[in-house]
BAPASE-615809 format. One line per 10 residues: number of its first residue (from 1); for each residue x, y, z of N, C-alpha, C. Coordinates in steps of 0.02 Angstrom, whole numbers, plus 50000, padded with zeros to 5 digits. Example, Ala and Ser with C-alpha at 12.3 -4.5 7.8 and 13.67 -1.06 7.14 Angstrom:
1> 50660:49716:50390:50615:49775:50390:50660:49835:50390; 50642:49888:50354:50684:49947:50357:50645:50002:50394
This chain:
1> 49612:49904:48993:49548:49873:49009:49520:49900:49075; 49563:49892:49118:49519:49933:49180:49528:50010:49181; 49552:50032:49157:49554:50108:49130:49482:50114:49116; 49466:50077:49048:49393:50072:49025:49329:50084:49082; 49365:50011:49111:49287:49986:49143:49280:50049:49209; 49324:50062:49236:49318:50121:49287:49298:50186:49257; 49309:50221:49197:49307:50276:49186:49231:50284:49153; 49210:50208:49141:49156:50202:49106:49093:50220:49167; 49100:50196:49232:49058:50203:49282:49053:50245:49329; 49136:50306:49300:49135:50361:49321:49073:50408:49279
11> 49057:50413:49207:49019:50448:49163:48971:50421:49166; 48950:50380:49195:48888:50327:49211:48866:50374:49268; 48905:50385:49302:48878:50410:49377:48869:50495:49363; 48929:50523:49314:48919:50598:49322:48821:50593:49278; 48821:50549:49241:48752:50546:49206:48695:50564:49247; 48712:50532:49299:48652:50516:49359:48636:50584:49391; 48686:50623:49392:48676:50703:49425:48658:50697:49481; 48612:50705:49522:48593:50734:49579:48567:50668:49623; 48541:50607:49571:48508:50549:49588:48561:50510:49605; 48618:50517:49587:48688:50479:49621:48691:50497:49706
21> 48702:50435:49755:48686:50443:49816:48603:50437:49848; 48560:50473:49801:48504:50477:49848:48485:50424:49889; 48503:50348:49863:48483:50280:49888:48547:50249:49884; 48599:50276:49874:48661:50235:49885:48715:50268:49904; 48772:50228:49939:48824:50257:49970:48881:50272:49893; 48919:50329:49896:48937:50341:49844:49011:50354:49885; 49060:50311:49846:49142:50312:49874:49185:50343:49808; 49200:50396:49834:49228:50400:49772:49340:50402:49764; 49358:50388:49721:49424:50363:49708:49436:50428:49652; 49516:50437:49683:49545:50495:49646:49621:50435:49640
31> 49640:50404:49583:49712:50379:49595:49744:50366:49537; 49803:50337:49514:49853:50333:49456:49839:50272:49427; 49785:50252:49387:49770:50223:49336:49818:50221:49273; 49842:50262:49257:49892:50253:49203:49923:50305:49231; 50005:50317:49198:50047:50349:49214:50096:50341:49258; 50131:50370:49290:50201:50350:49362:50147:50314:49415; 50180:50274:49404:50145:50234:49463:50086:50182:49459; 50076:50186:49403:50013:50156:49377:49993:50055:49407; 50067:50057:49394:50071:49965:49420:50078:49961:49480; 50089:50016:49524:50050:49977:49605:50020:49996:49614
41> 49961:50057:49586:49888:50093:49604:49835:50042:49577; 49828:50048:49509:49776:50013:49492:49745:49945:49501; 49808:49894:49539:49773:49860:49569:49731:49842:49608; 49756:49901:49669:49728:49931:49732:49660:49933:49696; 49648:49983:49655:49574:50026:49620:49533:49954:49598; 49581:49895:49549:49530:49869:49523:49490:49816:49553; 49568:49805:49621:49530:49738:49676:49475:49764:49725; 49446:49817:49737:49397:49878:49768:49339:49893:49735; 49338:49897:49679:49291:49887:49602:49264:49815:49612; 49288:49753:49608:49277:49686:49611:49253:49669:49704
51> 49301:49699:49731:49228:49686:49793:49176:49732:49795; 49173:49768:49784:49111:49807:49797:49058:49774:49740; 49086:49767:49672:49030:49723:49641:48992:49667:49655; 49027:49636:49686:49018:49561:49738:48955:49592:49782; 48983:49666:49836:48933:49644:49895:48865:49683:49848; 48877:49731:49780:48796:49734:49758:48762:49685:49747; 48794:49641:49720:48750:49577:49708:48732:49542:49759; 48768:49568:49817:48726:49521:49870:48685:49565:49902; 48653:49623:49874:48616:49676:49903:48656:49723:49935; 48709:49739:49930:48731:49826:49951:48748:49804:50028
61> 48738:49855:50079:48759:49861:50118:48703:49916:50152; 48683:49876:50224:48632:49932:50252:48562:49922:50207; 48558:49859:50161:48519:49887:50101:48524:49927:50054; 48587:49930:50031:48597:50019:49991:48654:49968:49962; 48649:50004:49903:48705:49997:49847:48765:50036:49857; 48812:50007:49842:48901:50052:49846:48916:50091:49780; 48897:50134:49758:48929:50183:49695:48995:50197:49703; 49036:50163:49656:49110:50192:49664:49126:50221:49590; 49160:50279:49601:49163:50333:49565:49248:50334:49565; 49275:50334:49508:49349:50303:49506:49381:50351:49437
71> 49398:50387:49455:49450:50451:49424:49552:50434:49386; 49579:50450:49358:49605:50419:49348:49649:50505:49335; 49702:50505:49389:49738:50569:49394:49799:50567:49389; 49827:50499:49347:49890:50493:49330:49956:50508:49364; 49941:50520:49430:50006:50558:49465:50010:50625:49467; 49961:50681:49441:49954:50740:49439:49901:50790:49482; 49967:50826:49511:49924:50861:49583:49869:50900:49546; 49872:50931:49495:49796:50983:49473:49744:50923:49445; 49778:50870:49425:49728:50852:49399:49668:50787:49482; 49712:50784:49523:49698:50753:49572:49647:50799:49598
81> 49675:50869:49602:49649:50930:49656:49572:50909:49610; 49585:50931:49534:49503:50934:49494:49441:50873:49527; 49475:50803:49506:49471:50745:49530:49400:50746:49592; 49453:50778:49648:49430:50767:49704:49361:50818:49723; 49388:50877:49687:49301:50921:49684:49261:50900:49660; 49262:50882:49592:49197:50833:49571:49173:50773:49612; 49211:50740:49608:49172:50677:49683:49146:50725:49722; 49157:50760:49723:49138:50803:49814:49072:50838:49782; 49090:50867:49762:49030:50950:49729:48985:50876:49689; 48999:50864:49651:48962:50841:49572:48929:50763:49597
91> 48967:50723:49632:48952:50652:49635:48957:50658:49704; 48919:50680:49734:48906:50687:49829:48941:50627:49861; 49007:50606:49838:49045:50547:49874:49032:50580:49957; 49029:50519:49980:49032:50515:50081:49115:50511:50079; 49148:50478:50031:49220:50484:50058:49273:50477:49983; 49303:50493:50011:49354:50516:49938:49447:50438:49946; 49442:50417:49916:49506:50371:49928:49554:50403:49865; 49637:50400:49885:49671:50415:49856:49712:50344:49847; 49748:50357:49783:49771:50277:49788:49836:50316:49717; 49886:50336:49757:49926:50379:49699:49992:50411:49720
101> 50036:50430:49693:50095:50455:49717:50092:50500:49761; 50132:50534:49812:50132:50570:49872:50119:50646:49830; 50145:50675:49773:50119:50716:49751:50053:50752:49747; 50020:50691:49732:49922:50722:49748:49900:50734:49798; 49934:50722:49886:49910:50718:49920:49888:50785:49932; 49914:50848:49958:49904:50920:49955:49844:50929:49942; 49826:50932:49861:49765:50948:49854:49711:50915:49857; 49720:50851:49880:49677:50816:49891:49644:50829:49960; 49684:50813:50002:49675:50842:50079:49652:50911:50075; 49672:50968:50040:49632:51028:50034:49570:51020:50040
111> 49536:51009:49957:49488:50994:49936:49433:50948:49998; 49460:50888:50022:49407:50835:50077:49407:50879:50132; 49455:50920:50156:49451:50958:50230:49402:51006:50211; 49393:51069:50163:49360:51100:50136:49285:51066:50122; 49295:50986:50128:49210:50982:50112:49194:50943:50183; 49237:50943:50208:49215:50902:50267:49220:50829:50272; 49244:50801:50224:49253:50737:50206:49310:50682:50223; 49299:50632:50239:49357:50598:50256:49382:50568:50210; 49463:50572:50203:49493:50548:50130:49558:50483:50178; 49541:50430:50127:49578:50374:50152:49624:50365:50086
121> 49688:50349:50137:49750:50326:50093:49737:50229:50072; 49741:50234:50026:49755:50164:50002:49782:50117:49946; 49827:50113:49983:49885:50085:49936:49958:50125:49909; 49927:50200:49943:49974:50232:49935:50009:50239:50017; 50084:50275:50003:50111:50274:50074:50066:50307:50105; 50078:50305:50159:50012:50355:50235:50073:50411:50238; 50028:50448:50246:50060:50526:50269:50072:50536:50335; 50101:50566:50367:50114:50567:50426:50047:50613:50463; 50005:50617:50448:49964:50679:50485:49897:50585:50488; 49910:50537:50483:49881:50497:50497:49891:50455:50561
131> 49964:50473:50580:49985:50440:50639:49970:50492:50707; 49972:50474:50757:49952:50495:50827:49998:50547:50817; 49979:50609:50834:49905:50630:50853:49869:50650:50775; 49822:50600:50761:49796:50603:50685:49764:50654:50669; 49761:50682:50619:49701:50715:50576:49636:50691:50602; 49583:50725:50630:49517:50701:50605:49487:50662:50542; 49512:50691:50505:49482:50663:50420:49535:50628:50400; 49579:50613:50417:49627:50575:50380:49646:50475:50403; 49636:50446:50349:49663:50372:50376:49706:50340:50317; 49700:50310:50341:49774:50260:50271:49748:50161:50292
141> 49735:50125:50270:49760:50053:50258:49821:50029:50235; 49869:50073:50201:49902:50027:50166:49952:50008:50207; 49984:49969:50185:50023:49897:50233:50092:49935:50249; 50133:49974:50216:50186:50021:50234:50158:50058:50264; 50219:50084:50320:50207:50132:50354:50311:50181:50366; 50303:50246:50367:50382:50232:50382:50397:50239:50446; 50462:50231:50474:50496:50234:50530:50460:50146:50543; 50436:50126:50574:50401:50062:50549:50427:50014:50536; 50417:50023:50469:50428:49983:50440:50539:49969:50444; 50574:49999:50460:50646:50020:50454:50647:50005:50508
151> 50623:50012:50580:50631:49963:50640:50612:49882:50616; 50556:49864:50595:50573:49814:50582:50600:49749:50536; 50641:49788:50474:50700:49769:50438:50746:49765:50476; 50769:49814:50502:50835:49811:50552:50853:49770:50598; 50771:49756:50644:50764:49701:50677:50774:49633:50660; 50756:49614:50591:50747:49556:50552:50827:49548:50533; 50859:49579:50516:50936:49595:50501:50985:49580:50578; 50956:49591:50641:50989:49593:50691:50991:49506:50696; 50944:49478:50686:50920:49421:50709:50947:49357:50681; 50923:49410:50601:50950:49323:50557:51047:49343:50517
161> 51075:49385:50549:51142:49400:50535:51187:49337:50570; 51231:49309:50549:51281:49278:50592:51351:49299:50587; 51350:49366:50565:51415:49402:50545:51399:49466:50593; 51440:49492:50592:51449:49596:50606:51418:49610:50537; 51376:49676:50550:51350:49694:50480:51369:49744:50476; 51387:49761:50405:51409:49818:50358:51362:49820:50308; 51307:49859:50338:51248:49891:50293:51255:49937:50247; 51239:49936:50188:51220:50001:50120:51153:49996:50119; 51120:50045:50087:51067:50074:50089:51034:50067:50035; 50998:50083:49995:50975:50110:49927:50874:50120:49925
171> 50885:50209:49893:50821:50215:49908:50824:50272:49852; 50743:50270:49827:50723:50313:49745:50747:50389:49779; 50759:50413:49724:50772:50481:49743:50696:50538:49741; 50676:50493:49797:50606:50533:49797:50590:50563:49882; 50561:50627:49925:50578:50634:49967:50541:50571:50008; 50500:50519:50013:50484:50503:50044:50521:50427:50063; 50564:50419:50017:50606:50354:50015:50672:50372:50042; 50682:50427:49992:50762:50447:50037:50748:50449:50127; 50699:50506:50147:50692:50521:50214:50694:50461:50260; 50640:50424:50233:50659:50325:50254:50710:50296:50264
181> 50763:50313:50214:50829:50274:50215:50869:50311:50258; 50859:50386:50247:50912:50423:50311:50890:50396:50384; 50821:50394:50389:50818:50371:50456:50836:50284:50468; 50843:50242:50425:50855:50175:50440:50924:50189:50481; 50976:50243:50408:51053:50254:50415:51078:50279:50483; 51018:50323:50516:51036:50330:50606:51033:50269:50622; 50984:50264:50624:50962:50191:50675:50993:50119:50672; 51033:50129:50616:51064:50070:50612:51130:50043:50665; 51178:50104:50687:51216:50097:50727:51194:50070:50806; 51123:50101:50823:51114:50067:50878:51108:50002:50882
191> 51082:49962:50812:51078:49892:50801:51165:49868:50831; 51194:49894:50825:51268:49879:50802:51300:49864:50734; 51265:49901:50684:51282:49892:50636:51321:49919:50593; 51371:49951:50557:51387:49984:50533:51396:50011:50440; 51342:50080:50449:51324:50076:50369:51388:50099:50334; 51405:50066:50276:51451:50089:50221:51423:50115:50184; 51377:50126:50167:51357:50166:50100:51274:50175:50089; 51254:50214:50037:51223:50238:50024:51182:50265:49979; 51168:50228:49928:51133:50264:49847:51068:50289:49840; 51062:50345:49839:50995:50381:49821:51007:50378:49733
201> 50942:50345:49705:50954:50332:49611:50905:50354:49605; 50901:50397:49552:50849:50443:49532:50808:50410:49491; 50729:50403:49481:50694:50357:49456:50693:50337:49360; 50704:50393:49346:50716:50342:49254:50795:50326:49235; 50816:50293:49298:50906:50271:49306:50883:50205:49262; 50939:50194:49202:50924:50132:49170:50973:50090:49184; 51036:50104:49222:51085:50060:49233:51100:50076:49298; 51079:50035:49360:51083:50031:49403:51149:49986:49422; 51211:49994:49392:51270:49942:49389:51314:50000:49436; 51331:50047:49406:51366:50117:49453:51366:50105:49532
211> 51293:50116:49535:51258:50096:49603:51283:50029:49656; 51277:49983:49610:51275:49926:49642:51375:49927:49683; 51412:49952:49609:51481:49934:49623:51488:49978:49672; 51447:50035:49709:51482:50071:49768:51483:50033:49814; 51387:49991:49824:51373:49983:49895:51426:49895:49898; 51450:49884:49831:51483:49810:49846:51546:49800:49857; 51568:49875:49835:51655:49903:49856:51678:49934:49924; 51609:49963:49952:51607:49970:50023:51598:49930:50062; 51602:49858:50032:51597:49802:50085:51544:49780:50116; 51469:49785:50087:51425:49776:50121:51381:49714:50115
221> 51377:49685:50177:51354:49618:50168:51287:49596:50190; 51247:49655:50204:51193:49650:50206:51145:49748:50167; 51119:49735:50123:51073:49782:50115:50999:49804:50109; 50973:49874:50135:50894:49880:50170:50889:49934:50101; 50815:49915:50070:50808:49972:50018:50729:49981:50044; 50697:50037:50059:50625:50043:50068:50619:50095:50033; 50613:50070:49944:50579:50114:49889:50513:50088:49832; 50497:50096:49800:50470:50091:49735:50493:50026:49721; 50456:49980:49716:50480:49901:49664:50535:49906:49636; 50517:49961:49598:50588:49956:49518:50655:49984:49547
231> 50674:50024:49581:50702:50026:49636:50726:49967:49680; 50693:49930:49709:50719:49876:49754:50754:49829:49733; 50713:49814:49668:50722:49738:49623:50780:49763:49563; 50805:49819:49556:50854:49827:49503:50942:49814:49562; 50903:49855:49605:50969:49859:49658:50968:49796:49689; 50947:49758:49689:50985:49692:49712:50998:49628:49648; 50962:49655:49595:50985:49600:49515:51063:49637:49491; 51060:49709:49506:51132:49755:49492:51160:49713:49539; 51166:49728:49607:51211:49674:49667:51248:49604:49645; 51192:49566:49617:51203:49505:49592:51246:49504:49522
241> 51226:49547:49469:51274:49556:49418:51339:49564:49412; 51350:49617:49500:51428:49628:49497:51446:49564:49535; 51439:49518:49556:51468:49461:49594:51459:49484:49673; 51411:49503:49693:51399:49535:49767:51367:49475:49790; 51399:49444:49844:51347:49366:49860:51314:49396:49943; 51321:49454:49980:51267:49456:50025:51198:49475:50019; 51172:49491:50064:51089:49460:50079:51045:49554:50080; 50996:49552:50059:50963:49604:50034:50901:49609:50073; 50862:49649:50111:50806:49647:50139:50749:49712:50097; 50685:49699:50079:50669:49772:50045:50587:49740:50069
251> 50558:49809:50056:50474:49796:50080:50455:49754:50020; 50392:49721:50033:50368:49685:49985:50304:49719:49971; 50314:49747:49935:50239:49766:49872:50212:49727:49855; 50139:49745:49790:50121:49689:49785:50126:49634:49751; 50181:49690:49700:50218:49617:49628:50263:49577:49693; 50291:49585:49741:50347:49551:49774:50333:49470:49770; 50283:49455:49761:50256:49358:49767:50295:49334:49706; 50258:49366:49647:50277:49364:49579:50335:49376:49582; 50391:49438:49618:50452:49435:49576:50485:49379:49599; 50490:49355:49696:50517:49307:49702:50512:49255:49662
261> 50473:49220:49646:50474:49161:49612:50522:49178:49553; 50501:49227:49505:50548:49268:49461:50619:49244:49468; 50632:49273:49532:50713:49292:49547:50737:49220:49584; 50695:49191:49624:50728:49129:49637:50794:49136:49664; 50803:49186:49697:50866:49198:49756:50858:49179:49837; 50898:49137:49859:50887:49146:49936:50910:49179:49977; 50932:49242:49955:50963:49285:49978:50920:49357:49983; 50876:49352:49956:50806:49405:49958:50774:49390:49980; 50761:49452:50055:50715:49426:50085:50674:49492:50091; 50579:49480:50082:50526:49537:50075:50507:49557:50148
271> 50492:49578:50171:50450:49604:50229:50368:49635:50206; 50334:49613:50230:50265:49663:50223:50219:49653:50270; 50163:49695:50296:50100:49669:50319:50042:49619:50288; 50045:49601:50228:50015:49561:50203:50011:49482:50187; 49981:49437:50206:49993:49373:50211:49996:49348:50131; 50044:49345:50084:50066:49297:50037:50000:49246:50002; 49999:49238:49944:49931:49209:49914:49971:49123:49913; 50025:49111:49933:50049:49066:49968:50016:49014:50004; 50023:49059:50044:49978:49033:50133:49926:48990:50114; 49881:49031:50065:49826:48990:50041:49777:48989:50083
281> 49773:49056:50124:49693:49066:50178:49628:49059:50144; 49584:49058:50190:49504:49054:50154:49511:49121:50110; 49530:49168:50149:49536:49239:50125:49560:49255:50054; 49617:49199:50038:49628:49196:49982:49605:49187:49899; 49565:49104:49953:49525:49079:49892:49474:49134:49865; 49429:49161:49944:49384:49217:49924:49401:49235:49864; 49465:49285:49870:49497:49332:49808:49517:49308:49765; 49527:49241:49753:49547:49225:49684:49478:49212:49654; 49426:49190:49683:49385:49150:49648:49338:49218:49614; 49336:49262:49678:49318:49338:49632:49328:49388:49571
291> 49394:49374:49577:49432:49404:49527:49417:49344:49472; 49425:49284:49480:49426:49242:49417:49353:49259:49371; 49291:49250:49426:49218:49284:49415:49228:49339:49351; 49256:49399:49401:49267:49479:49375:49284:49480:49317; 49340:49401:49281:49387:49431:49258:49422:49491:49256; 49486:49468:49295:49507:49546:49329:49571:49536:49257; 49581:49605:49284:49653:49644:49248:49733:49603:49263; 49743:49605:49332:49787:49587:49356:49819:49540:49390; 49867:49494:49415:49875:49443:49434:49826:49451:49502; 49820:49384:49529:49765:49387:49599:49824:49411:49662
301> 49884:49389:49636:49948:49404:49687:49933:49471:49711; 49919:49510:49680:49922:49585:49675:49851:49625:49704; 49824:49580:49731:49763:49600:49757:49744:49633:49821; 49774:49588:49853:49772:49580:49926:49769:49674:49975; 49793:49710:49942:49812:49791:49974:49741:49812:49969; 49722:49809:49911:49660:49836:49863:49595:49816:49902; 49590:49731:49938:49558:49709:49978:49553:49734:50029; 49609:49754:50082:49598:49775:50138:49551:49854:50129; 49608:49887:50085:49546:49937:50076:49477:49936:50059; 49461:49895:50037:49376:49879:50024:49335:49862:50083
311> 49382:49818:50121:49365:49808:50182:49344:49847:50255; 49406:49885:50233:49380:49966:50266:49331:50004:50271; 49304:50017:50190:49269:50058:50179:49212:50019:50190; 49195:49948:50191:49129:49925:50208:49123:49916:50275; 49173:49911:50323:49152:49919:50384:49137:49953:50418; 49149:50007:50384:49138:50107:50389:49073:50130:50386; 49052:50079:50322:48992:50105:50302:48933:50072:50316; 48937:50007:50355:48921:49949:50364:48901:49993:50444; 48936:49990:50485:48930:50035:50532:48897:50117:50563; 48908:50146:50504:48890:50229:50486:48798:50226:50478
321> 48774:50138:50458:48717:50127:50445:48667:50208:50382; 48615:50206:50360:48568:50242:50347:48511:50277:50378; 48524:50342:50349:48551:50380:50310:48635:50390:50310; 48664:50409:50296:48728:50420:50297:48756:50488:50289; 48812:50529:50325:48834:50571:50287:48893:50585:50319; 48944:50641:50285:49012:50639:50281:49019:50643:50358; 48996:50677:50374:49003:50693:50475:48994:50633:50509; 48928:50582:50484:48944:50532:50533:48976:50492:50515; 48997:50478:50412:49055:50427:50427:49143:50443:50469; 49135:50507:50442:49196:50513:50499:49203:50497:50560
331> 49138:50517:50600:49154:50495:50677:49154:50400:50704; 49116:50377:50660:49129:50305:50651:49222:50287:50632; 49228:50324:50583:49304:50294:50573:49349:50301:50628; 49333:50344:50667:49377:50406:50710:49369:50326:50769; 49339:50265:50764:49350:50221:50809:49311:50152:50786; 49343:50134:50747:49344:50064:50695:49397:50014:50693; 49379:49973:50701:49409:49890:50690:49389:49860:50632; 49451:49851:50594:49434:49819:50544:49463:49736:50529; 49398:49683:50518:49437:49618:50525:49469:49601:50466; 49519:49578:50464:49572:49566:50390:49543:49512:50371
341> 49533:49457:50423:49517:49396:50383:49594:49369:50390; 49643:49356:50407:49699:49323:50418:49752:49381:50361; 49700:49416:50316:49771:49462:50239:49836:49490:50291; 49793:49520:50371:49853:49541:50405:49868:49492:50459; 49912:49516:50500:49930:49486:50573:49872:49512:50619; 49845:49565:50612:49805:49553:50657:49730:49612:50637; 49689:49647:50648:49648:49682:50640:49687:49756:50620; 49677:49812:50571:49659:49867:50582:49630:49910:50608; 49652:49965:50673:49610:49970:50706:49634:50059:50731; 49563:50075:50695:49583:50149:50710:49557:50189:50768
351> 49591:50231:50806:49548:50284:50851:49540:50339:50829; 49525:50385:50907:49528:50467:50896:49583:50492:50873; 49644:50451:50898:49727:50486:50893:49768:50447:50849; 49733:50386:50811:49789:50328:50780:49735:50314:50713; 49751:50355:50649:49708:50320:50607:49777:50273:50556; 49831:50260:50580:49848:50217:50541:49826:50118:50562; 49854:50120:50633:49821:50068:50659:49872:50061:50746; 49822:50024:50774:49849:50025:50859:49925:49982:50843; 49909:49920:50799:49976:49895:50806:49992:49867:50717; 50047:49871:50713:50103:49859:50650:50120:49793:50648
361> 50074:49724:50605:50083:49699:50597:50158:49680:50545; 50183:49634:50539:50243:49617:50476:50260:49529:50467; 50255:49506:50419:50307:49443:50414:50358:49446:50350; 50386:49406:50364:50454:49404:50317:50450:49351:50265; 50477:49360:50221:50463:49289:50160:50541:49299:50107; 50551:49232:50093:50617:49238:50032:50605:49180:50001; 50637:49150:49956:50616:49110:49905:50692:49069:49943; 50669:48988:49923:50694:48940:49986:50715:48873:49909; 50780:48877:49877:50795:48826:49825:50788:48766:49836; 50793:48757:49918:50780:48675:49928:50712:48647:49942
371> 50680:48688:49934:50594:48681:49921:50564:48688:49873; 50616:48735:49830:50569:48792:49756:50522:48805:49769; 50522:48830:49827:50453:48876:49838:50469:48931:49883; 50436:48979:49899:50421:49046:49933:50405:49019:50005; 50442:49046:50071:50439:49024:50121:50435:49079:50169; 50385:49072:50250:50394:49138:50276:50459:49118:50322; 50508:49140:50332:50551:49171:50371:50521:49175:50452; 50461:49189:50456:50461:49199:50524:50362:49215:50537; 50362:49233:50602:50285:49213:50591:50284:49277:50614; 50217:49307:50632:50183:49389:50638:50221:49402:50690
381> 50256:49462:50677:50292:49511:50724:50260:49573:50735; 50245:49608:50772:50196:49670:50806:50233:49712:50818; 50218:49776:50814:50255:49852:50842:50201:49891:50863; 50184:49897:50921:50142:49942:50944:50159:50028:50920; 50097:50065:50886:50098:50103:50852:50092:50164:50912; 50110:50201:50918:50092:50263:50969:50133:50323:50983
């Protein structure tokens, strides 16, 4: 269904030819709609689709309508690279968003540097050419970040341990998860911790049991996984299958609301930048009551990433005012604050040298049996980014 409705307003727009943009800001999206990866992209895509429909109806922005132009590149670098020229050449996008496995990034970044264009990560991991000293054209929203994010698991592990820890690891056998986990596996000794083990599982692993019996035979009573959902959540239900009763820490994506309740363990605990549909902020209701409007695709749990990025791009453009074009939305981004509305700990906020953000919001959450409910662990913790 949202395959449909996006691809439908992509051929809507190539229709328009040359008249696409003349009176409206045109954003265009290159990301994994179907295919590897499909269930944490397309939410991103379809909660971005649903605000931007919202602010046309309340008249656009600047006075100008938002054209979003939404490609569907399955995880494939040629077909991303194609993707991204057409928005550019064909559908005069001001900015190009990627929302897709680390694979597309290459030619994507080719293609936006080549047009001059600024291309924002969202929802996908941030690349490192986003952190100080940044890319010009390059930014990211999404709520992971690495090195980051692995200081503050470790931290959260230092704190709420009442034992000596004997850490294992587990991360997709992909380079950007493994590299994550090698660096947690330094850093962990300075905690005082000491890692036993280690599983890199290659992604169409259907029995994650092998796995589990290393890191539970090496004695480990606390484990950090910063991979892919299916990844996180197999390696700690494997844990539990073999009779492993310690405590598991992994990033929280955006199914993580949904699986806790799912899993109903108090021994899993999520980390993320994103405030939980829990909490129950104004911010929240906003997004549910939108999506209920939209009739959206996907649970409202799953929204929240997809939001900030929308948020971005309207404060970008909101700012960049009319006329618009790729040069001056860049130099606007190149020093932007973006307000979350409470989704984070604190504002997004990019400069000349920091387009991921000045500071690294995080809270912690695990599912709590003597409540039956989802509880945060702890309140906004900060890492100054630099």
């Amino acid at each position: 269904m949202l395959k449909k409705l996006l691809l439908t307003g992509a051929v809507m727009a190539s229709m328009a030819g040359t008249a696409l943009g003349q009176d409206s800001y045109v954003v265009g999206i290159s990301g994994a709609l179907t295919g590897p990866g499909a269930g944490t992209y397309a939410p991103v895509i379809e909660a971005v689709r649903m605000y931007f429909d919202k602010v046309n109806k309340a008249g656009g922005i600047n006075g100008h309508k938002v054209d979003l132009v939404a490609l569907d590149n399955q995880s494939n670098p040629s077909k991303a690279a194609a993707d991204t020229k057409r928005l550019l050449l064909q559908d005069n996008a001001l900015i190009i968003v990627n929302s897709s496995l680390s694979s597309t990034y290459e030619p994507m970044i080719n293609e936006t540097n080549r047009a001059g264009a600024p291309l924002l990560f969202g929802g996908s991991v941030c690349p490192t050419q986003v952190f100080p000293k940044a890319d010009p054209l390059l930014f990211c929203t999404t709520s992971f970040g690495a090195h980051y994010d692995s200081n503050m698991a470790l931290a959260f592990i230092k704190q709420a341990a009442k034992e000596d820890v004997m850490i294992g690891f587990s991360a997709m056998a992909i380079p950007v998860s493994r590299g994550e986990i090698d660096y947690a596996e330094e850093q962990a000794p300075k905690m005082g911790f000491k890692p036993v083990a280690k599983e890199i599982i290659p992604p169409p692993t259907a029995n994650y049991g092998p796995h589990a019996v290393k890191i539970k035979d090496a004695g480990a009573n606390w484990v950090y996984s910063w991979a892919p959902w299916v990844t996180q959540i197999k390696t700690f239900e494997a844990l539990r299958t073999q009779g492993w009763g310690g405590k598991m820490i992994a990033f929280g994506h955006i199914n993580a609301e949904d699986e806790l309740a799912r899993v109903k363990d108090d021994g899993f605990y999520v980390f993320g930048a994103n405030a939980l549909f829990q909490e129950g902020l104004p911010i929240h209701k906003e997004i549910e009551e939108t999506a209920k409007a939209a009739g959206a695709t996907f649970p409202v749990t799953q929204l929240a990433e997809g939001w900030v990025v929308a948020m971005a791009l309207d404060a970008a453009l909101t700012k960049t005012g009319w006329p618009a074009s790729r040069e001056k939305l860049a130099a606007v981004m190149n020093d932007l604050e973006i307000d979350t509305k409470g989704l984070r700990g604190g504002p997004v906020k990019w400069t000349a040298d920091n387009h991921f953000r000045t500071d690294a919001f995080y809270r912690v959450y695990r599912w709590d049996s003597a409540k039956n409910a989802i509880v945060s662990e702890s309140d906004w913790v900060s890492f100054p980014v630099n």
